[in-house]
N, C-alpha and C positions, 0 to 999 in steps of 0.2 A: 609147468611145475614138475619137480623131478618128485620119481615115486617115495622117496626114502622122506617128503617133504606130505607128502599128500596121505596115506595111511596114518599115522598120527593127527591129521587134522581131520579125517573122518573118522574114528576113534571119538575123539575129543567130540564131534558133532552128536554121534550117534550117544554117547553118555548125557550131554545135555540134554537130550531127547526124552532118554529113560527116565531119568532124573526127575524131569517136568513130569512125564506119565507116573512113575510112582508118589509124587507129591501130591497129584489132583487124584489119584485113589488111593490115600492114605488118609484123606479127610472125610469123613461125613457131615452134610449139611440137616442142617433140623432147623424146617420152614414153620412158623409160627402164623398161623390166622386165625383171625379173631378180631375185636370191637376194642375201644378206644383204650380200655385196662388191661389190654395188651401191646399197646400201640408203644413204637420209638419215636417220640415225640422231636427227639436231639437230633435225630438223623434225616435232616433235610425232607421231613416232613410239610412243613410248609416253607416251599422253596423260594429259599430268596431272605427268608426271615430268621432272625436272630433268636435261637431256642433262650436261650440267659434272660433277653429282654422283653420278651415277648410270650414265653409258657412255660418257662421256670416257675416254680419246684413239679410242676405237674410230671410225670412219671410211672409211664406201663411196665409191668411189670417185665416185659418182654425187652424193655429194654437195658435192662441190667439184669438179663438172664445168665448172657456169658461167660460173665463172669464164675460162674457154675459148671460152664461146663469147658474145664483148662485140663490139662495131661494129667496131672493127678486124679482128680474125683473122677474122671472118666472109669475107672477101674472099679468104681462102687456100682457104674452102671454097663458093664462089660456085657451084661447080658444080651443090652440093649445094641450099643457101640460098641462095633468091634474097631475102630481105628483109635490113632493115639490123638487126633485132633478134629477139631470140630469149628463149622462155621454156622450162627446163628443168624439165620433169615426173617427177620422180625417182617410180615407182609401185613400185618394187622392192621385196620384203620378206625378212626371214631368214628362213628353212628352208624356202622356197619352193621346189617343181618348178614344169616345164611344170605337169603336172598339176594341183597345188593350186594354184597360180595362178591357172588358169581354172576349176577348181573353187567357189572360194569368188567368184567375178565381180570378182577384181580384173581383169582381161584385157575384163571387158563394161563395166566402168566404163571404160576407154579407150577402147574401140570405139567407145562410142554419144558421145565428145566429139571421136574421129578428125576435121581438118577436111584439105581439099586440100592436099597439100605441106608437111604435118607428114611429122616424121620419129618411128620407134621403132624404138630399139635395144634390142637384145633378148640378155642373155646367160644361160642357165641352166647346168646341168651338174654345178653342186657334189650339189645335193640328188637329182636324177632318178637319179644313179648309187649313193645311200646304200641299197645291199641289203640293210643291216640296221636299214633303218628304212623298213616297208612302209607307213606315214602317209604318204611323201612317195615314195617310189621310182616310178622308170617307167625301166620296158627300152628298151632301143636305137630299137624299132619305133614306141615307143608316143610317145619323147620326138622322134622325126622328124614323127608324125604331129600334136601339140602343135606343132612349130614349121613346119608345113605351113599349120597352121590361121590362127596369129599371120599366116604373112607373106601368105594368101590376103585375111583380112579388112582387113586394112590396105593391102592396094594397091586392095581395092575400095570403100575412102572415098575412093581418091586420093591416099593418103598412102605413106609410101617407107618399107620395111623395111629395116634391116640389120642380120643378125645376126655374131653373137661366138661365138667360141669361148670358152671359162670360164677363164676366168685362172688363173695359175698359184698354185699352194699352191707353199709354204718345203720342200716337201721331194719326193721323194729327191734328193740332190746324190752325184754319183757322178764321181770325179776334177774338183772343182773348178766343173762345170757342174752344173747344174739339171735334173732331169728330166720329163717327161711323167704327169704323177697318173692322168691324165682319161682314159686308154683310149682306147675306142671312142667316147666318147662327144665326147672332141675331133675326132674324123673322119664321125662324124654331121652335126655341123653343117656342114662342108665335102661332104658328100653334100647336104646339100641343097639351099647357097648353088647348088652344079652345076645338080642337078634343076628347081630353082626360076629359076633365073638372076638370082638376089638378091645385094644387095653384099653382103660379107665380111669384116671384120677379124678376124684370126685371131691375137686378144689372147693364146692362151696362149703362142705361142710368140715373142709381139714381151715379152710379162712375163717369161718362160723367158729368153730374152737379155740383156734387162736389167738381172734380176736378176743371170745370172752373171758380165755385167760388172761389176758391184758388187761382187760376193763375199760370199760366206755370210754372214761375219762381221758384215760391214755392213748385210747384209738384213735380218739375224735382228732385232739391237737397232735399229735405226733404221724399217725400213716394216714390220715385223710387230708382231702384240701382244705382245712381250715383255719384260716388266721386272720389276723387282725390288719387294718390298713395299716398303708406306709413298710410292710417288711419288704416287697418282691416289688422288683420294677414293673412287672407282667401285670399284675395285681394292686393299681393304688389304693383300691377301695378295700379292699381285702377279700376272702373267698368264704364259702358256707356250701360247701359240696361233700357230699357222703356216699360218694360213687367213685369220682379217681384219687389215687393217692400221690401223696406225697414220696419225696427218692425213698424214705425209710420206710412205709408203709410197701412200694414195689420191688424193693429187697426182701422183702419177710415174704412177701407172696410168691416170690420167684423161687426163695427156696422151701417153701412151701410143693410147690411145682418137684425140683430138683429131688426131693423127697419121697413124693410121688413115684416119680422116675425110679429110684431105689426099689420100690414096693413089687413094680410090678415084675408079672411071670411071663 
């Protein structure tokens, strides 16, 4: 190949090159773990199976996050993200603790992809506190020491933890407000964000507000799984769940979250 033909084509190579490299560091990834009201049900969750027919309206809130985070709002949270674009890693799964979590290497599966200035949000709580189901349970000591662990290894990729407190479930309502489900277990995590000096959003009780601004009535049938037989193919019988929500209930919680995100320093 004659030279005058060959400098132009390495040119041309070496810009492709660049191109790729500043694309993949012009994005930051924000890995999401956590228990089933955070989970992406639609995305080849259970693989092989039809999300419409099979677990429609069901909907974590993680997965109509990203919708939040697109080239504009990114600038509300500039503090956070410095890049113009962002990819959401939704690794959450149902009936997850701390524990099983890192148990089974979903928690190593993000570690060993952690890059500089990724973010992971981190909420657990629903499952670590189920006493009556020692498959998944972990006591107060054990679920601080799990999110010790989370936010130790991820600041030493370089990457930014922030943990959540566990959103609120549909019940107790006691004159007209919403109450605290989570125990100790929503003040765990607030022990640690302290001890740790980690950011914070303390989702149960910005969900707790929200929610009772809405009111029961409107909670229950519109962002919880509640409805009547015959609407949803997934559900002929109909559903009576006050733990995961419906897509309008996991939108309000996501920017709930994205709000969050805003808050902190």
């Amino acid at each position: 190949m004659k030279a005058k033909f060959l400098i132009p084509i390495i040119c041309l190579s070496l810009g492709i090159l660049f191109t790729a490299f500043d694309k993949s560091k012009s994005r930051t990834t924000v890995y999401l773990i956590g228990d089933s009201t955070m989970a992406d049900y639609a995305n080849n969750y259970e693989e092989g199976k039809d999300y419409m027919k099979t677990r429609y309206p069901v909907t974590g809130w993680g997965q109509v996050f990203q919708q939040f985070l697109v080239k504009d709002s990114l600038k509300q949270i500039s503090k956070l993200i410095k890049t113009d674009s962002v990819f959401v890693d939704d690794r959450a799964r149902g009936g997850r603790s701390t524990r099983t979590f890192f148990q089974e290497g979903r928690w190593r599966a993000v570690y060993e992809n952690l890059k500089k200035d990724d973010l992971v949000l981190m909420q657990f709580g629903h499952n670590d506190a189920a006493e009556d189901k020692p498959e998944r349970y972990v006591n107060i000591e054990g679920y601080k020491e799990f999110l010790r662990l989370f936010i130790e290894q991820t600041r030493a990729k370089g990457a930014k933890p922030i943990i959540l407190t566990p959103v609120a479930r549909n019940f107790p309502w006691k004159n007209g407000e919403l109450q605290n489900i989570h125990g100790l277990y929503d003040q765990a995590v607030k022990d640690i964000a302290k001890e740790q000096n980690v950011m914070l959003i303390d989702l149960n009780q910005k969900s707790m507000q929200f929610f009772t601004k809405k009111g029961q009535p409107y909670v229950t049938e519109n962002y919880f799984m509640n409805f009547s037989a015959g609407l949803y193919e997934a559900y002929p019988n109909g559903q009576k769940d006050n733990t995961h929500f419906q897509t309008k209930g996991a939108v309000e919680v996501a920017r709930l979250v994205f709000e969050g995100m805003k808050e902190l320093k």
